[in-house]
C-alpha distance (Angstrom), angle and dihedral (degrees) to the residues before:
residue distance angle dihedral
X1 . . .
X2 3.85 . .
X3 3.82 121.0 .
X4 4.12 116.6 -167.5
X5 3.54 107.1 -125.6
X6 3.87 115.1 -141.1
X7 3.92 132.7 -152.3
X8 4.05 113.7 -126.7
X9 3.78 117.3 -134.0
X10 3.78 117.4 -160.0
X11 3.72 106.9 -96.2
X12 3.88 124.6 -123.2
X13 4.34 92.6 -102.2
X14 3.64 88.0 62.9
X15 3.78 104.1 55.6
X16 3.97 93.9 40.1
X17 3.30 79.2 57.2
X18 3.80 94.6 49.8
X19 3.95 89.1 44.6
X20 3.84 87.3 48.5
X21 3.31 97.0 55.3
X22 3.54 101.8 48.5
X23 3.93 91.5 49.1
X24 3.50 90.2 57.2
X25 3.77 96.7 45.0
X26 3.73 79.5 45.4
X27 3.60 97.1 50.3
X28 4.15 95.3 40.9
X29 4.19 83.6 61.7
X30 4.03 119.7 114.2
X31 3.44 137.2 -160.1
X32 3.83 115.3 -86.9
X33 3.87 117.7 -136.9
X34 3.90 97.4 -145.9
X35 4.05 109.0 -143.5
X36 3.77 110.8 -161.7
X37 3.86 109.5 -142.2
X38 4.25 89.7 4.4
X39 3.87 85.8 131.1
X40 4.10 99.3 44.1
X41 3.67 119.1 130.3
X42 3.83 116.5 -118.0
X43 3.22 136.8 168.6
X44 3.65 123.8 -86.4
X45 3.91 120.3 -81.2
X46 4.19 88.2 4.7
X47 3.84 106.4 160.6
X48 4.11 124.9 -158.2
X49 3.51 133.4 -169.1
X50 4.08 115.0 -152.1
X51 3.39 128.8 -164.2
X52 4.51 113.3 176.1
X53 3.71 118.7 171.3
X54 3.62 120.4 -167.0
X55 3.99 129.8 -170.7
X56 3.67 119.0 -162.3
X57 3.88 120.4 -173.5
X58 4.01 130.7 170.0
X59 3.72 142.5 89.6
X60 4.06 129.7 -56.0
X61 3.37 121.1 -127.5
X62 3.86 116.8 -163.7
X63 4.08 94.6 176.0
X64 3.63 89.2 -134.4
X65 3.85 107.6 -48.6
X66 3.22 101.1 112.8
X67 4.49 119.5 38.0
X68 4.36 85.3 -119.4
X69 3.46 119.5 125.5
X70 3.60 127.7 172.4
X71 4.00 91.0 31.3
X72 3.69 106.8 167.0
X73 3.86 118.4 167.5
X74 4.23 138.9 -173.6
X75 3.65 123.2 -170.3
X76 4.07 130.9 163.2
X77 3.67 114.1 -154.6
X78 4.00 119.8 -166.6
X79 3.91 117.9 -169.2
X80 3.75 121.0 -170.3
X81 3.69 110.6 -152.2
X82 4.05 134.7 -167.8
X83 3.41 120.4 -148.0
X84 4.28 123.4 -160.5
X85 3.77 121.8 177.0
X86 4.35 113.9 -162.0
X87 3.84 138.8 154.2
X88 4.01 116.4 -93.1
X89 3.93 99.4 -178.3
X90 3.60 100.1 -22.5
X91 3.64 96.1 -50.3
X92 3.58 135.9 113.4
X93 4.09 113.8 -97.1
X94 3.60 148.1 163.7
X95 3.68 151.1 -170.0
X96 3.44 123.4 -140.1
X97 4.34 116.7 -163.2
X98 3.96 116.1 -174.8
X99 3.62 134.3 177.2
X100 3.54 112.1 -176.1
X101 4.42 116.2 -162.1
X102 4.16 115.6 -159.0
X103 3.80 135.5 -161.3
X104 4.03 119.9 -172.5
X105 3.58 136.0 179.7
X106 4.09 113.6 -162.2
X107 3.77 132.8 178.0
X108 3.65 132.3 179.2
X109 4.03 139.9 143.6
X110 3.73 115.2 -105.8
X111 3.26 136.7 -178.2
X112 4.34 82.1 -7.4
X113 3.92 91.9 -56.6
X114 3.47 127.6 95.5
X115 3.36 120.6 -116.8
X116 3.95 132.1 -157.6
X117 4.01 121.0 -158.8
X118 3.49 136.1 -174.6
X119 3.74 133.3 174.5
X120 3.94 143.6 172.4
X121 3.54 145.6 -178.9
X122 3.54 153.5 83.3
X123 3.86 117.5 -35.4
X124 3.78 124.0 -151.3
X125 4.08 115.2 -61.6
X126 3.89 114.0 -125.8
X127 3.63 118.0 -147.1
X128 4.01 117.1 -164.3
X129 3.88 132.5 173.0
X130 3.79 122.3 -170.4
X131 3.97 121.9 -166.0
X132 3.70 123.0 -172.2
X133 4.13 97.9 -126.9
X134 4.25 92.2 168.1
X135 4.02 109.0 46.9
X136 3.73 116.5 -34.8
X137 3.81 102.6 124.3
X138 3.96 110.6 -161.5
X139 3.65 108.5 -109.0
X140 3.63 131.8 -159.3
X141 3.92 120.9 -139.2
């Protein structure tokens, strides 16, 4: 007796489902804030002080949403930053504390009229803290 032998395919149900779940794990993702030297080993109870200034200067483009045309903006923001470095469970770590302070000049036509802005203040403060999990030991001076 002779039986044909077949070759099975994937069916359709399986590779939605593949395509679903990678557009959900897609979907689920969040931006990163990269931290250059987050992860660097220092030596136990190291403190910093950080000062960064940044100046930003061009023209605003609002792609229709709002009737302003012309929209052109500069603003300088300073953020003053303190740096700690500890051991969490033998590893290296540290806590990062920033408060960042803003000043901006804008200018634009709306509505036909133009229009001067200016504005000022504090900005939000960022908080980060890095452990070592892989490696890393927390060293002292």
């Amino acid at each position: 007796m002779h039986r044909d032998s077949y070759v099975t395919s994937p069916s359709f149900g399986s590779a939605a489902g593949v395509v679903f779940s990678v557009c959900v794990v897609v979907g689920i993702r969040q931006a990163q804030d990269l931290a250059p030297r987050a992860y660097v080993i220092t030596p136990l109870h190291s403190n910093a002080i950080i000062q960064t200034w940044a100046r930003y200067d061009g023209s605003i483009n609002y792609n229709g949403a709002l009737p302003v045309s012309g929209a052109t903006g500069t603003y300088n923001v300073e953020i003053f930053s303190c740096y700690h470095s500890f051991s969490f469970f033998g590893r290296s770590a540290n806590v990062v504390a920033s408060l960042p302070y803003a000043l901006g000049s804008f200018q634009g036509t709306a509505l036909g009229a133009e229009q001067h802005l200016y504005r000022s203040g504090l900005l939000d403060s960022v908080y980060r803290f890095s452990v070592n999990l892989k490696g890393g030991p927390a060293v002292p001076v």
